[in-house]
N, C-alpha and C positions, 0 to 999 in steps of 0.2 A: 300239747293238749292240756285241758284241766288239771293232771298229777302236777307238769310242774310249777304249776302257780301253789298251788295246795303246799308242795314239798318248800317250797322259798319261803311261803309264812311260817312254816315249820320251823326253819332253821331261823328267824328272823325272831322266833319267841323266846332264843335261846343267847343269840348272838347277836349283837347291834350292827357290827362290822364281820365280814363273813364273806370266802371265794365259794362259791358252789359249782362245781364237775361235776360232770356226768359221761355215759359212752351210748351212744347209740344204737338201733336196732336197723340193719341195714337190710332193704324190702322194695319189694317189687311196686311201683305204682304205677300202672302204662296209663290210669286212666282217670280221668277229672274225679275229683273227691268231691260227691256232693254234702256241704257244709249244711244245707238244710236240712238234711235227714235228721233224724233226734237222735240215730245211733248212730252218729259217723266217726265217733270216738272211739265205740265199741271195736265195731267191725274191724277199722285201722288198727288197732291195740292187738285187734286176732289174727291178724294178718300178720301182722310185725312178728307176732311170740310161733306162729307156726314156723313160719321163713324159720328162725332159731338162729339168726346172727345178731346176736349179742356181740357185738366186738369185744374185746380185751380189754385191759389196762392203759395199753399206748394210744388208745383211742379217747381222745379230750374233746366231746364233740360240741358242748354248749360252756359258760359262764355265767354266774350269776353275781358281781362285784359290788361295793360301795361306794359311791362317787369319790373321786378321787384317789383312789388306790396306784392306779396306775398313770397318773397326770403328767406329760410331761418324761415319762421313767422307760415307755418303751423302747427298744431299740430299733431299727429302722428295718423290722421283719418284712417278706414276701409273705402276703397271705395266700394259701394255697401251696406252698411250700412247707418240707421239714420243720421243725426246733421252736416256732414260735408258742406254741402252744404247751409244750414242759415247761417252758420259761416261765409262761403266768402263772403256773401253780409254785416252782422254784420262790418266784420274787416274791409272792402271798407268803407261803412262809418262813422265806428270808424275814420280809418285814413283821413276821409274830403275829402276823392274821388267820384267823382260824379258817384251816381248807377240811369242804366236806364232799364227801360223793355220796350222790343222789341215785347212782345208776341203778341201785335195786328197786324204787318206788316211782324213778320218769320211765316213760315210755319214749326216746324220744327217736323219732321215725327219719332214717336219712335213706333219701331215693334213690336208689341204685342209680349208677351212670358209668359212662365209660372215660378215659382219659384221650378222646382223641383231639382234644384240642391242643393235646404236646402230639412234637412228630415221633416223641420215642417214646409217645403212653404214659403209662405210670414209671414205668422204670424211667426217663426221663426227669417225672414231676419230683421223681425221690435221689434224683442221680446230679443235675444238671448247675450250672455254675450259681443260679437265684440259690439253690439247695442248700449248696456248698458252705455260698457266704452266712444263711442261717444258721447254720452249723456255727459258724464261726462266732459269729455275733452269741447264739448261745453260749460263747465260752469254756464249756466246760461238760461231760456227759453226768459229771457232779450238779448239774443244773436239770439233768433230762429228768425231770418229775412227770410222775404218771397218776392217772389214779389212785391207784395203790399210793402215793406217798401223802394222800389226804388222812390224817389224825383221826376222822371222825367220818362213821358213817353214818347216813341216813337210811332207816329201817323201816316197816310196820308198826312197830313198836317206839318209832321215833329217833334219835340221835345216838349212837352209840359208839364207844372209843375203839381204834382201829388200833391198836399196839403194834403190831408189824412194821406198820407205815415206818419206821426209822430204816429198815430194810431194803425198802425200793430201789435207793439209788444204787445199794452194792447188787442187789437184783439185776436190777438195768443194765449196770453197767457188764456183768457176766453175760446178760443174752447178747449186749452188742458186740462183745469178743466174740462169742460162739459164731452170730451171725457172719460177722466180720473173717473172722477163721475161714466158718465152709464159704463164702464167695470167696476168697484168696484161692482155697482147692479148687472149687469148681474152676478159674480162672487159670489156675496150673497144670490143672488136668484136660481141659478143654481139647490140645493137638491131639491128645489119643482118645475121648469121650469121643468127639465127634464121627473118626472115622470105624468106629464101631458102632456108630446107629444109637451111643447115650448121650441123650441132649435132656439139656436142664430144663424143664418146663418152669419157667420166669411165673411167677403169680404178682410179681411187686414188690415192694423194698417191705424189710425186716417182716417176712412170713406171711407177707400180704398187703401190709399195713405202706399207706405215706403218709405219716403222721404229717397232722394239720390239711390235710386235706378233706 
């Protein structure tokens, strides 16, 4: 909508060269938006903040780059699969490009949906051999940039320094052990879970999330 045009000049009066992220606000839309109304911004914007999913940190839902930042340098990602998406913000400030997130001042609205165009759903989109090689081609979970590992955020009040952000990647990299841990349990425990009636209710890879999706 109109914030993230507003929040790019923001950042652009401050930075000539500039990655801008952001995380989305994940909402119901069963039904045509009509763009003529004069409040259609509104209403969508109160709809998104009621629903109240604001995704997290591992949700990199938009970009906003410089021409040629990335020319030529990507690696030869699945879109719609894991890893691609830490990697842009990774190689941004590998190359000493200023990364900011915008997610407190865009609204930016992603239409619920389901994963049934894999035959194993989202576990699938987050599990399956495209995934895999993402993974790989990522390199390293020293590369899995989040949000959080943007320098700088965009505020109300304008552009402000994130100091934490050298922390994300040791963050990350502990939730993906935890993760990683209880599915090894779960996976171990499974012959006796099951015949006692506790079954893992799956919500999706890493707490819900398939990153880049």
């Amino acid at each position: 909508m109109s914030d993230f045009l507003e929040a790019v000049e923001k950042v652009r009066i401050v930075h000539q060269r500039f990655l801008m992220v952001g995380r989305r606000w994940d909402t119901d839309v069963v039904e045509p938006l009509s763009f003529d109304a004069l409040d259609w911004e509104v209403r969508l914007r109160e709809r998104a903040h009621s629903a109240n999913l604001h995704r997290p940190n591992i949700w990199i839902d938009y970009f906003v780059f410089y021409r040629g930042l990335y020319q030529t340098k990507i690696p030869p990602f699945v879109i719609g699969r894991p890893g691609w998406d830490p990697w842009l913000i990774w190689f941004a400030s590998a190359s000493k490009t200023p990364v900011v997130d915008a997610s407190r001042v865009v609204t930016a609205v992603h239409q619920n949906h389901d994963y049934g165009y894999h035959p194993q759903g989202a576990k699938g989109v987050g599990e399956d051999e495209l995934a895999k090689n993402n993974y790989r081609l990522l390199g390293s979970w020293w590369h899995y940039h989040t949000t959080d590992s943007a320098p700088e955020r965009l505020t109300l009040r304008g552009l402000r320094p994130y100091r934490l952000h050298l922390l994300a990647p040791v963050r990350q990299g502990l939730y993906q052990f935890t993760m990683n841990s209880w599915f090894a349990f779960l996976n171990l425990t499974r012959p006796v879970r099951h015949p006692l009636g506790l079954r893992q209710k799956y919500s999706g890879v890493a707490n819900g999330k398939v990153p880049g999706s």
